[in-house]
C-alpha positions as CSV (number, residue, x, y, z in Angstrom):
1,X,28.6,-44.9,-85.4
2,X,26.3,-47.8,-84.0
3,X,28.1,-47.2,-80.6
4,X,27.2,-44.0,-80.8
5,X,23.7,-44.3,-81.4
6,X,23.6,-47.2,-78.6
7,X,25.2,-44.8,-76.1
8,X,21.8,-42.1,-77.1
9,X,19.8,-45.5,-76.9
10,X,20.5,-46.1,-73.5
11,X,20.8,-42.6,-72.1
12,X,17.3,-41.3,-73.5
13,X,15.8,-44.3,-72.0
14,X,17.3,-43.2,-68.5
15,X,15.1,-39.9,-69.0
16,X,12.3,-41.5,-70.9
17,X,10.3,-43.7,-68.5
18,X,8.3,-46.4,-70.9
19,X,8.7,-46.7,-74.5
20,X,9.7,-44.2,-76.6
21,X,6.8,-43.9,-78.7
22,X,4.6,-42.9,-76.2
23,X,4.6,-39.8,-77.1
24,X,3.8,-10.1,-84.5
25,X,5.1,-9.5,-81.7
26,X,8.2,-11.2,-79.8
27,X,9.8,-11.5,-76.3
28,X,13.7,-11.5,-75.1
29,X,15.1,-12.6,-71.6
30,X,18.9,-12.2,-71.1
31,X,20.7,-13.9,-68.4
32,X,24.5,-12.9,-67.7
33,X,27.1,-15.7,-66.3
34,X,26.6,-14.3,-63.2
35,X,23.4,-14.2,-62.6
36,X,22.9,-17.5,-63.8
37,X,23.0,-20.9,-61.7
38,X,25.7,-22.9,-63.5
39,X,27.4,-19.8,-65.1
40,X,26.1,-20.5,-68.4
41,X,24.3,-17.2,-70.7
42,X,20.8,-17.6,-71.7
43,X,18.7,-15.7,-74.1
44,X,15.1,-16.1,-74.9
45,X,13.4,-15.9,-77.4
46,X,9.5,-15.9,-78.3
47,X,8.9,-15.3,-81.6
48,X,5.2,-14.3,-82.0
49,X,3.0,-13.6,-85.0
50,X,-0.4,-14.7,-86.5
51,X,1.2,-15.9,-89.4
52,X,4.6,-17.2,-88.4
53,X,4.7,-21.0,-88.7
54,X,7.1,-22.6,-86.1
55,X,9.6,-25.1,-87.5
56,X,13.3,-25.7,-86.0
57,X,15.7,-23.9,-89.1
58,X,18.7,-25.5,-90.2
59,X,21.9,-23.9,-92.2
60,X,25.0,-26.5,-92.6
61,X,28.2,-25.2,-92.4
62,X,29.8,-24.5,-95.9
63,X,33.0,-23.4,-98.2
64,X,32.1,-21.2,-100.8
65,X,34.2,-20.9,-104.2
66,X,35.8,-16.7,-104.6
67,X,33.0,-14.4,-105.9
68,X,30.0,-16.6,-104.7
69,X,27.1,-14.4,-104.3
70,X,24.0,-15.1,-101.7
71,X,20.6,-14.7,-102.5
72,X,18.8,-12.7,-99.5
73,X,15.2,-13.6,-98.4
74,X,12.8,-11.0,-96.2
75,X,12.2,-13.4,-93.7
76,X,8.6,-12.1,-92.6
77,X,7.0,-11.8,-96.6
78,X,9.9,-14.4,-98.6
79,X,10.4,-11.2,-100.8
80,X,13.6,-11.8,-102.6
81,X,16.0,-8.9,-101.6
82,X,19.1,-8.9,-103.8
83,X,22.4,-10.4,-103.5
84,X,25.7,-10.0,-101.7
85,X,29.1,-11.6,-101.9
86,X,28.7,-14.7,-99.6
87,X,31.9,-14.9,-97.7
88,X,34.4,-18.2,-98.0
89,X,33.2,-20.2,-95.0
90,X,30.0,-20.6,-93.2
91,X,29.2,-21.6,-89.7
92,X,26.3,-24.5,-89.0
93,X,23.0,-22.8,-87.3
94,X,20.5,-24.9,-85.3
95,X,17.6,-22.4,-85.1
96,X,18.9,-19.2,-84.0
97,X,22.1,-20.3,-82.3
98,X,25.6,-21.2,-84.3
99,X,28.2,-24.0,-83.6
100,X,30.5,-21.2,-81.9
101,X,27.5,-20.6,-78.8
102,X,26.5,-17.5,-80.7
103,X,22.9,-16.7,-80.3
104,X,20.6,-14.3,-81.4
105,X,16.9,-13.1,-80.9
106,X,14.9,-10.1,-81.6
107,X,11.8,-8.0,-81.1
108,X,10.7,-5.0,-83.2
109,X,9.4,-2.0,-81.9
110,X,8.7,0.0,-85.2
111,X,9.8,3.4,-83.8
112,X,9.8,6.9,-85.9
113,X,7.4,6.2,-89.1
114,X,9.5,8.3,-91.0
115,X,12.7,5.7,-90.8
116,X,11.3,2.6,-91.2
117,X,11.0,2.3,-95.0
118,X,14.2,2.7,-96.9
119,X,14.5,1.8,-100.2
120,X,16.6,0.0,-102.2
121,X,17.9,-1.5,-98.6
122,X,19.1,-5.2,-99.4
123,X,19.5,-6.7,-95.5
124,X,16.0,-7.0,-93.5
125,X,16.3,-7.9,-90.0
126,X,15.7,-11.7,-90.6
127,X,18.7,-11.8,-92.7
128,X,20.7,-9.8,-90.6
129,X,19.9,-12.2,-87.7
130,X,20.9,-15.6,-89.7
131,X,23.9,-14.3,-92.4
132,X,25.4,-12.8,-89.2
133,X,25.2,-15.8,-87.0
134,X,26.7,-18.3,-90.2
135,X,29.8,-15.7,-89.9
136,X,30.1,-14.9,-86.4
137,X,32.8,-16.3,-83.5
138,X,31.3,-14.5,-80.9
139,X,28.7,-11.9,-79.9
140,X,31.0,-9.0,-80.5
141,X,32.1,-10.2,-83.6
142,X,28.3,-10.7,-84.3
143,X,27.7,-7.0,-84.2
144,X,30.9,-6.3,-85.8
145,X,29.4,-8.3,-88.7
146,X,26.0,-6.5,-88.9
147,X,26.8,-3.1,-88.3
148,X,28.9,-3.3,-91.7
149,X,26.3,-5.7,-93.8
150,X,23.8,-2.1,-92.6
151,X,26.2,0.5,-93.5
152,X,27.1,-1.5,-97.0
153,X,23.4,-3.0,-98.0
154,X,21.4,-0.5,-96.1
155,X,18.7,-2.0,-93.5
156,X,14.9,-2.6,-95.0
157,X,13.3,-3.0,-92.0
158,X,11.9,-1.3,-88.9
159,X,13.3,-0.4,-85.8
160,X,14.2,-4.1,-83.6
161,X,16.2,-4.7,-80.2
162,X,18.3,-7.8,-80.4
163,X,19.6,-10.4,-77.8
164,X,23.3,-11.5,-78.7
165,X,24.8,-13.8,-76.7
166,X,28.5,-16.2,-77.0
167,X,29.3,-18.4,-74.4
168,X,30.8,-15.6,-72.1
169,X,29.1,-12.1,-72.9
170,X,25.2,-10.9,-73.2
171,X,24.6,-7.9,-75.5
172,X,21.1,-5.5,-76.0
173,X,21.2,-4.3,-79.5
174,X,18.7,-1.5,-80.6
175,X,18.5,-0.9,-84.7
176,X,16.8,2.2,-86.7
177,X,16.9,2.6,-89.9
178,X,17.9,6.3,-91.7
179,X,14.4,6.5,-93.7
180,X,14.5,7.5,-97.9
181,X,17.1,10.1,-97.0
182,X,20.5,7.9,-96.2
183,X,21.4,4.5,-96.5
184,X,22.0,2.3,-93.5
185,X,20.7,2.6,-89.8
186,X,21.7,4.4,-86.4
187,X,22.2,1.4,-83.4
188,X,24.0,1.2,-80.0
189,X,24.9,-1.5,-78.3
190,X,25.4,-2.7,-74.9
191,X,26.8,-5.2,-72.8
192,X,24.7,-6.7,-70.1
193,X,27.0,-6.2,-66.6
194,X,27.7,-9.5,-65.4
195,X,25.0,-10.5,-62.8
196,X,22.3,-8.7,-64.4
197,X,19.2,-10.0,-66.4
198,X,17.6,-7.7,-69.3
199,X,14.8,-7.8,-71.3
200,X,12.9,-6.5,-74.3
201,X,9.7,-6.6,-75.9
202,X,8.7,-4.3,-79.2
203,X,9.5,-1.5,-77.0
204,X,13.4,0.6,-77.7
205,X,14.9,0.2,-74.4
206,X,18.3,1.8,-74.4
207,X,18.3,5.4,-73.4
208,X,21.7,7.3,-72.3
209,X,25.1,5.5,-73.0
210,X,28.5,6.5,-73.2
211,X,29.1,7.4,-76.8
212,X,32.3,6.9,-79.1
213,X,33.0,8.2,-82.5
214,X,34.8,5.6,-82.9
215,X,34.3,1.9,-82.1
216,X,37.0,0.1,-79.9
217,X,36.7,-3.3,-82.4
218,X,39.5,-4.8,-80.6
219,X,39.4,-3.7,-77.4
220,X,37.9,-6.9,-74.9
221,X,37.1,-4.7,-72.5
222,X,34.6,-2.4,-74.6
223,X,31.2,-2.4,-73.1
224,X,29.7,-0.2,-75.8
225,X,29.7,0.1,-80.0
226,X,27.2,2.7,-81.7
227,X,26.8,4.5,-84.9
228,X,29.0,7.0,-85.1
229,X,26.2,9.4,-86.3
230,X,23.8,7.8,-83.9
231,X,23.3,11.3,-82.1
232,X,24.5,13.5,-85.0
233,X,21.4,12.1,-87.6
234,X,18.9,13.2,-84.4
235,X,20.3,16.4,-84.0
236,X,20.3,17.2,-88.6
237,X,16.3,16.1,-87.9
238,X,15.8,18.5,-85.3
239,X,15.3,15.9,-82.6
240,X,17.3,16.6,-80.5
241,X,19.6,19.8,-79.4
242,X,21.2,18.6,-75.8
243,X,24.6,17.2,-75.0
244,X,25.3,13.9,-76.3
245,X,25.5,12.9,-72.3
246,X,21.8,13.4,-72.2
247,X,21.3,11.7,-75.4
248,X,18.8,9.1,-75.0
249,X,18.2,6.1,-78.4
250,X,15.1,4.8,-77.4
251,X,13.1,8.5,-76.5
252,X,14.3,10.0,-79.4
253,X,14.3,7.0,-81.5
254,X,10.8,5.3,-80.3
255,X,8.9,7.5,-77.5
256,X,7.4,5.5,-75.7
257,X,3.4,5.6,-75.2
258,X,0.6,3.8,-73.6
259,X,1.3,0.8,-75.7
260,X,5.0,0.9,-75.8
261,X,4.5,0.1,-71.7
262,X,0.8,-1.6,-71.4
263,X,1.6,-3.9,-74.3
264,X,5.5,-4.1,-74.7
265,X,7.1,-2.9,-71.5
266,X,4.6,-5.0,-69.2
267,X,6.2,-7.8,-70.4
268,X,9.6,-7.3,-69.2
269,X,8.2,-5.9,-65.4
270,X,6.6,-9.3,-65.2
271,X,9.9,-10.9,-65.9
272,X,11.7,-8.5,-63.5
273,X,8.9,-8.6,-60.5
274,X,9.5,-12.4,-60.6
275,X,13.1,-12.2,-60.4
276,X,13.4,-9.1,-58.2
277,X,11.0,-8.4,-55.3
278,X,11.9,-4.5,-55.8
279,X,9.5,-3.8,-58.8
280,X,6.5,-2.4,-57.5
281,X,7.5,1.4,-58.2
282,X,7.6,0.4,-62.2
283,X,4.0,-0.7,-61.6
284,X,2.0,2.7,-62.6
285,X,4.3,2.9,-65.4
286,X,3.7,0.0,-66.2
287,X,0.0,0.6,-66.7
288,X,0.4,3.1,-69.0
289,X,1.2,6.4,-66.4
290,X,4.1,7.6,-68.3
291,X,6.1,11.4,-66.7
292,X,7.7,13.1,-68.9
293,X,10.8,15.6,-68.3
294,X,13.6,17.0,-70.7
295,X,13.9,17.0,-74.2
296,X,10.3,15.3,-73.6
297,X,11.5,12.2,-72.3
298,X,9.6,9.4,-70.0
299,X,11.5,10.0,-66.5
300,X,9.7,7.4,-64.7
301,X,11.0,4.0,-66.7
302,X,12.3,1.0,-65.9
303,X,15.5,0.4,-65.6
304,X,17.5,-1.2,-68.7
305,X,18.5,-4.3,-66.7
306,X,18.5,-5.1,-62.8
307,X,20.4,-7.7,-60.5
308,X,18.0,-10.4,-59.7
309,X,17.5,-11.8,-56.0
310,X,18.4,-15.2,-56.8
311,X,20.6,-17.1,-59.9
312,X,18.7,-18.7,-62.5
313,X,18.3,-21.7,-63.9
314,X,17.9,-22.9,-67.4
315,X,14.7,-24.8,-65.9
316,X,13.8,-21.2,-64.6
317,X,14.1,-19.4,-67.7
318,X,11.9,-21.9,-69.6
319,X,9.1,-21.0,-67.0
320,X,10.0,-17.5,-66.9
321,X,9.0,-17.9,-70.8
322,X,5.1,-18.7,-69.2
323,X,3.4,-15.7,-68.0
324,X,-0.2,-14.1,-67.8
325,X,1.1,-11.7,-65.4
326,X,0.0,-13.6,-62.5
327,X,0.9,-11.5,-59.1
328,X,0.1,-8.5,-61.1
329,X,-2.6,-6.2,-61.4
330,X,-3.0,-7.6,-64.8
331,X,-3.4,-10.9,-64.1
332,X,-5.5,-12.7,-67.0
333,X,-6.5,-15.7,-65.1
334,X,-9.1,-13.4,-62.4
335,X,-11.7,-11.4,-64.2
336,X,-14.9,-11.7,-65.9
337,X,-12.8,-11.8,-69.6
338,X,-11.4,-15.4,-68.4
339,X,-14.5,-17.0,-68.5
340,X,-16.0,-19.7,-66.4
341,X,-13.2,-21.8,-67.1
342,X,-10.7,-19.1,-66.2
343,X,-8.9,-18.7,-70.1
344,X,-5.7,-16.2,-69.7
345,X,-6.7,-15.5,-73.2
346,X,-8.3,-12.8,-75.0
347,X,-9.0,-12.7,-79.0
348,X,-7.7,-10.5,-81.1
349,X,-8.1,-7.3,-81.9
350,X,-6.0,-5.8,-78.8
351,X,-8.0,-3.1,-78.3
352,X,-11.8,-2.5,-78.7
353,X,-14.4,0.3,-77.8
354,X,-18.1,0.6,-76.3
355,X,-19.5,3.6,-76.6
356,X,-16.7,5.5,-77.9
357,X,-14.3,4.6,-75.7
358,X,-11.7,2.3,-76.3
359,X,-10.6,-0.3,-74.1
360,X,-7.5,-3.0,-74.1
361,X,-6.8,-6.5,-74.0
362,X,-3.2,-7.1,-71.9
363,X,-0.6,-8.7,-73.8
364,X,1.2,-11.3,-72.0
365,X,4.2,-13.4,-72.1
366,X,2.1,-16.3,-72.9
367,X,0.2,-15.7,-75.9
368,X,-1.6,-18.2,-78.1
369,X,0.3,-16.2,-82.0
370,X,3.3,-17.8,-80.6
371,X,5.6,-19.6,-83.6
372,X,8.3,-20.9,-81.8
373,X,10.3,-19.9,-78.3
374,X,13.3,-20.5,-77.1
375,X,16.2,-20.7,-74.5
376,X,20.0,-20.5,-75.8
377,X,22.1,-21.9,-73.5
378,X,26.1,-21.3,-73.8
379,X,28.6,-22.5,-71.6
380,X,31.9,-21.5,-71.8
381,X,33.7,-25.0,-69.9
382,X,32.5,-27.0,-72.7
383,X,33.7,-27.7,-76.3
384,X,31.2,-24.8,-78.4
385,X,29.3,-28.0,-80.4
386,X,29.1,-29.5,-77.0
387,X,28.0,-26.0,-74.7
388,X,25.6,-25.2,-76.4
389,X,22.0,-26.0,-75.7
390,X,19.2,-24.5,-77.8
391,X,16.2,-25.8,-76.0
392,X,13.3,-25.1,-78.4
393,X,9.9,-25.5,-78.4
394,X,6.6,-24.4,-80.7
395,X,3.1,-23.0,-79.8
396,X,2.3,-21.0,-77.2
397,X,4.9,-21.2,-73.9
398,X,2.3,-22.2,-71.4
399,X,1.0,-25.4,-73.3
400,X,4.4,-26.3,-74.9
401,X,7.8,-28.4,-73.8
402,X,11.1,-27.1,-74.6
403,X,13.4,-30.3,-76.0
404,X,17.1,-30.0,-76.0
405,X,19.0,-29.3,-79.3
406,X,22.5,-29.0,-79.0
407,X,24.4,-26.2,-81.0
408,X,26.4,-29.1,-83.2
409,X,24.0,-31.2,-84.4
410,X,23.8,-32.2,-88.0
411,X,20.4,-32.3,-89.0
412,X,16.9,-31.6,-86.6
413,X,14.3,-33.8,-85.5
414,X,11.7,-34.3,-88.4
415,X,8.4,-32.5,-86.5
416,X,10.4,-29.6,-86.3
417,X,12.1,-29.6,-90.1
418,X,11.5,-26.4,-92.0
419,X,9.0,-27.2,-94.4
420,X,7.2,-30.3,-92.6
421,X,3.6,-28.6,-92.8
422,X,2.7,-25.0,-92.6
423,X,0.4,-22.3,-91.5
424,X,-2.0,-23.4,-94.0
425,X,-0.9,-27.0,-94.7
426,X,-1.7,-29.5,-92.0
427,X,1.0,-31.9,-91.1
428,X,0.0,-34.7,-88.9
429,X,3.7,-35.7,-88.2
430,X,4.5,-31.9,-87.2
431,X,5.6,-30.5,-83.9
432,X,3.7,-27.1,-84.7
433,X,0.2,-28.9,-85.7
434,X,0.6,-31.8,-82.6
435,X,1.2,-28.6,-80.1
436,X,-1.5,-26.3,-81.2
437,X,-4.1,-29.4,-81.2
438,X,-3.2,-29.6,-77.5
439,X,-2.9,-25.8,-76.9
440,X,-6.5,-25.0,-78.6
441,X,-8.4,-27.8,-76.9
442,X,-7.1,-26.5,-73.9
443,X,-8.7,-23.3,-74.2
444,X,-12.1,-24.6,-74.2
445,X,-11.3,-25.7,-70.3
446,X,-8.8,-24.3,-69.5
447,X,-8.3,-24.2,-65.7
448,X,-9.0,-28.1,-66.0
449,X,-6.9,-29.6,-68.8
450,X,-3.7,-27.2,-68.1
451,X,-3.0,-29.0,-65.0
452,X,-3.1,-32.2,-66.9
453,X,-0.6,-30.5,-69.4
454,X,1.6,-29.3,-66.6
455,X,2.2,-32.9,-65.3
456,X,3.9,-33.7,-68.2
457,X,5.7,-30.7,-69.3
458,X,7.2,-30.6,-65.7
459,X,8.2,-34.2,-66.0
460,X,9.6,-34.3,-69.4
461,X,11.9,-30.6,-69.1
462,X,13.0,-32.1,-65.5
463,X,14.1,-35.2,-67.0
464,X,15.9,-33.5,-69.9
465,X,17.6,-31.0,-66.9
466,X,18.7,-33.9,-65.1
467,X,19.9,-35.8,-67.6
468,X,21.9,-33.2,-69.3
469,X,25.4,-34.0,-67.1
470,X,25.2,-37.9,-68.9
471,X,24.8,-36.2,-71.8
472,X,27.6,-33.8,-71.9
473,X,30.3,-36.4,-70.3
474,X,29.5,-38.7,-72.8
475,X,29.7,-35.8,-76.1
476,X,32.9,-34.8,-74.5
477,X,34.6,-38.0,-74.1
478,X,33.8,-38.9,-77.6
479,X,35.0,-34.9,-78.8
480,X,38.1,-35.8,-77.4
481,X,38.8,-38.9,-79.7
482,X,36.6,-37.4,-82.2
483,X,34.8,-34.4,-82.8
484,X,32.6,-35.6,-85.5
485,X,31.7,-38.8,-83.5
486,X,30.5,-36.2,-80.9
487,X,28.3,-34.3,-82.8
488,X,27.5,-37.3,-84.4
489,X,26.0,-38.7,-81.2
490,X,24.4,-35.7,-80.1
491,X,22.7,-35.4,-83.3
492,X,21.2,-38.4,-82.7
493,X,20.3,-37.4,-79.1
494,X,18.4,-34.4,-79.9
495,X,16.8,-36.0,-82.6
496,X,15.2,-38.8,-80.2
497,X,14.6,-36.2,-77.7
498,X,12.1,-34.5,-80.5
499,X,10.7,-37.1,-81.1
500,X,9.5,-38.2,-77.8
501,X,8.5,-34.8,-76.9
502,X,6.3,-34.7,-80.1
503,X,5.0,-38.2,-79.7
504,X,4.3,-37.6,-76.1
505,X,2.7,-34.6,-76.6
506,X,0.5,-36.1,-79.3
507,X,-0.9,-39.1,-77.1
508,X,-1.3,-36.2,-74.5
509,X,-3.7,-34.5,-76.8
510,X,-5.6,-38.0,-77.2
511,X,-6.1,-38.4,-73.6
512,X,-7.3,-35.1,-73.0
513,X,-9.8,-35.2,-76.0
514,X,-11.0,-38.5,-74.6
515,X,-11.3,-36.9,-71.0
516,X,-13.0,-33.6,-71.6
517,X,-15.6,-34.8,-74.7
518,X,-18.4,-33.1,-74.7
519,X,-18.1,-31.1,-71.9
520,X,-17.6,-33.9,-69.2
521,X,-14.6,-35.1,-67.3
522,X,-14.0,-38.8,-67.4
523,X,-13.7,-40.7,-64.1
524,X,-9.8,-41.9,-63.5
525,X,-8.2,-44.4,-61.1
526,X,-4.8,-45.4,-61.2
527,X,-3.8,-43.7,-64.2
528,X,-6.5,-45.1,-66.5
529,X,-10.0,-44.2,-66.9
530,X,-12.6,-46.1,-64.8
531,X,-15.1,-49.1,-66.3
532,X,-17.7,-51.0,-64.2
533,X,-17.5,-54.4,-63.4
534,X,-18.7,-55.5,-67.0
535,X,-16.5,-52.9,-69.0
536,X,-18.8,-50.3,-69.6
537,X,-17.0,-46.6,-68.8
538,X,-18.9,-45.2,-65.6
539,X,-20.5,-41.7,-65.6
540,X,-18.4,-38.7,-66.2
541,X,-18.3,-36.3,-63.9
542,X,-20.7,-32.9,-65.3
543,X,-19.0,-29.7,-62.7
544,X,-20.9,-27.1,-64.7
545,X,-19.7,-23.7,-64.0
546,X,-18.8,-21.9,-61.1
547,X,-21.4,-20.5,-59.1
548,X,-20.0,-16.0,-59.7
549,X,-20.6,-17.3,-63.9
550,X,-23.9,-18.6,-62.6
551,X,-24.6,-15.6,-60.8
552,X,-23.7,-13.6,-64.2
553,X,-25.7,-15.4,-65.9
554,X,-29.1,-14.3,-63.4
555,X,-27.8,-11.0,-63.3
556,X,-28.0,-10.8,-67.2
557,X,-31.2,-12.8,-67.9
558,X,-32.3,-14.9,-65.2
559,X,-36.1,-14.2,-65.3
560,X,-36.3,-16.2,-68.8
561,X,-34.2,-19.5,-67.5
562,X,-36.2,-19.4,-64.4
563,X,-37.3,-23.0,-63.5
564,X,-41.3,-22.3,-62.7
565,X,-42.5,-22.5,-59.6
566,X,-39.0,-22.6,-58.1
567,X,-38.6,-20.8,-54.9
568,X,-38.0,-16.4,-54.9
């Protein structure tokens, strides 16, 4: 054990430059092996919501005795839910990812009113997402899993896409439940071609696929599983009368509207137009222009998934996770909503009205109701405790730093434990309070103090990149002497890593309140900020605004702010 930890010792401080104490709504990326750099999967995973408090959770593996029962939680309200026989053994889970690379992340899209209260339903979506990832071997086996806890339990919650991923397959799973009527929910899934990237985001995406009345279980080369009365329940509500070929999940399931593509489907083009220079025709959609054809479908959508122009990275996919849709015509960061100080950030409500009309907000990526993102990495050459990367972070994705977590650890850093502060309990030793200091003083200047935050995001996540190869040769060498004495040592890898990132990130939010107090910008030179001769800090610089907000601000009442006498 102490050579283990001296081993993490001397590797973080290869990656650690200095001392070590210097420092409702959701998004999903999918990444295929071959459309990723290293031929690793990758799923993200934002998990947004006003009240949602991000933390790092932690389940142990376990044996249960015959005839233990588990206790299930609704994840969003922590209603109690009923029970159901717990099974013998359960896998550990770091976060959303299990020791065998299985990974799992989500974003509801509500869908038909009518089916998305059922009662007497025992499995919500949160508990589908974590009972099924303590049981599964892979992302088959996943679904597998969940499709019978539905059928058994019935499913209390509205319609959600999930991302399941394993350490050689990407899945898209869409959910409904059947409403008062029937217990259980209608799904498909499907599996991501290899070399294709996906995405969801509280819009159904699924349309057409190739049904079965039966599911091929066992069959490795199955790209589809589905209800068997996914088409047949439309067809007893009157919702659709066509041939199962022209079935489509998501428009009969969740139409889509103005909102399902201005606030959910925007999302994934800007993931997509970075990735893929082909876009541009999904742009009108995009903004809300939806055609309609048979059945009353949308005929202008995006597709499902597309083959990007270039492999991505893990380092890719954490900045694919930052987005105001810049190179869009929704950019946030350009018009008169940004402010002087250029915020891609608008308060809450999403939509407003002047006169009687109503207006929107966009809804990026980015967003400041952020709990806690990340990016599951599986790699199928490693050992699964080993593969497996869950880089996590907390806040919102353009002011945070994703830390590395490896699938087998034993125990998470102590800023990110479950239960380390909350939404309404300050903790000042807590990842979640130490970003969102950073992230809301940054909105005050924003075009300013995010370059500052930039620097050392970009130099922290590189250095974690670059030093994942030590990392890995040295977890595998021990793995093959000793399993435990590999997870072991990456336990207490990860666990500096969290720490560094949280302690970093805290003195970064000290220098930045010292550097833009008051509205100035304290005077730097070589890395510190500037004295005179005798000690005493020199004058701060005092920018002002740009001169369009001054121009505003004429426009709007210049006459009374006129300096008199001052030239016409």
């Amino acid at each position: 054990m102490k050579k283990n930890l001296l081993i993490v010792a001397s590797l973080a401080m290869m990656i650690m430059p200095g001392t070590m104490t210097s420092t409702s709504a959701c998004t999903n990326f999918l990444i295929t092996k071959g459309a990723s750099t290293d031929g690793s999967t990758m799923i993200t995973y934002s998990a947004d919501s006003h009240v949602l408090y991000g933390e790092l959770y932690y389940r142990p593996a376990a044996d249960y005795p015959e005839g233990a029962m588990l206790e299930l939680i609704e994840w969003d309200s922590g209603k109690p839910m009923g029970q159901i026989p717990q099974v013998r053994h359960t896998f550990s889970v770091v976060g959303n990812m299990n020791e065998n690379q299985v990974a799992v992340g989500e974003t509801t899209y509500g869908g038909r009113e009518e089916l998305q209260h059922q009662p007497d339903a025992t499995i919500d979506y949160g508990s589908l997402i974590y009972v099924g990832l303590q049981r599964a071997t892979s992302a088959r086996d996943y679904i597998h899993i969940i499709a019978d806890l539905m059928e058994k339990y019935g499913y209390a919650s509205e319609g959600e896409s999930f991302s399941v991923s394993d350490k050689n397959e990407v899945w898209i799973l869409e959910i409904i439940g059947k409403g008062e009527g029937e217990k259980g929910a209608v799904w498909v899934a499907l599996q991501v071609p290899d070399g294709y990237v996906c995405g969801h985001a509280n819009q159904a995406r699924i349309t057409t696929f190739p049904y079965q009345t039966v599911n091929r279980w066992d069959d490795p080369t199955a790209t589809c599983y589905n209800a068997p009365d996914v088409i047949s329940f439309a067809r007893e509500k009157g919702w659709f009368d066509g041939p199962d070929s022209e079935f489509s999940f998501s428009d009969t399931y969740a139409p889509v509207g103005f909102g399902g593509t201005r606030f959910c489907e925007a999302r994934v083009y800007a993931f997509f137009n970075r990735v893929n220079e082909n876009m541009k025709p999904y742009e009108d959609y995009v903004l809300g222009h939806i055609e309609h054809g048979d059945h009353g479908y949308a005929t202008n959508r995006m597709p499902l998934w597309i083959k990007p122009d270039h492999k991505i990275s893990a380092y890719e996919m954490m900045n694919l996770m930052r987005d105001h849709f810049e190179g869009t015509p929704m950019d946030m960061n350009n018009d008169i909503g940004a402010g002087p100080y250029q915020s891609p950030y608008r308060w809450r409500p999403l939509t407003w009205e002047v006169d009687s009309v109503t207006y929107c907000n966009e809804r990026a990526t980015s967003t400041m109701q952020t709990g806690f993102v990340f990016v599951a990495q599986a790699r199928n050459w490693l050992p699964d405790p080993i593969g497996g990367i869950f880089w996590f972070s907390v806040d919102d994705t353009y002011t945070d730093c994703f830390a590395p977590m490896y699938c087998g650890i034993l125990r998470v850093p102590l800023p990110y434990a479950a239960g380390n502060g909350d939404m309404l309990t300050y903790s000042p030793t807590s990842a979640f309070w130490t970003f969102s200091f950073v992230s809301n003083w940054a909105y005050t200047r924003y075009n300013c103090m995010i370059k500052d935050i930039q620097k050392v995001q970009n130099r922290l996540e590189t250095q974690f990149i670059n030093a994942t190869p030590a990392i890995d040769k040295e977890a595998l060498a021990l793995y093959n002497e000793d399993p435990m004495a590999a997870r072991e040592f990456l336990t207490g890898y990860s666990d500096a890593m969290g720490n560094y990132v949280v302690d970093t990130w805290r003195n970064l939010g000290q220098y930045l309140l010292v550097k833009y107090h008051d509205g100035n910008i304290k005077k730097e030179k070589d890395g510190t900020f500037e004295r005179n001769e005798w000690g005493i800090p020199v004058m701060p610089a005092q920018p002002g605004y740009p001169e369009w907000w001054y121009r505003e601000i004429v426009k709007d009442h210049g006459e009374r702010l006129k300096v008199i006498g001052s030239a016409h």
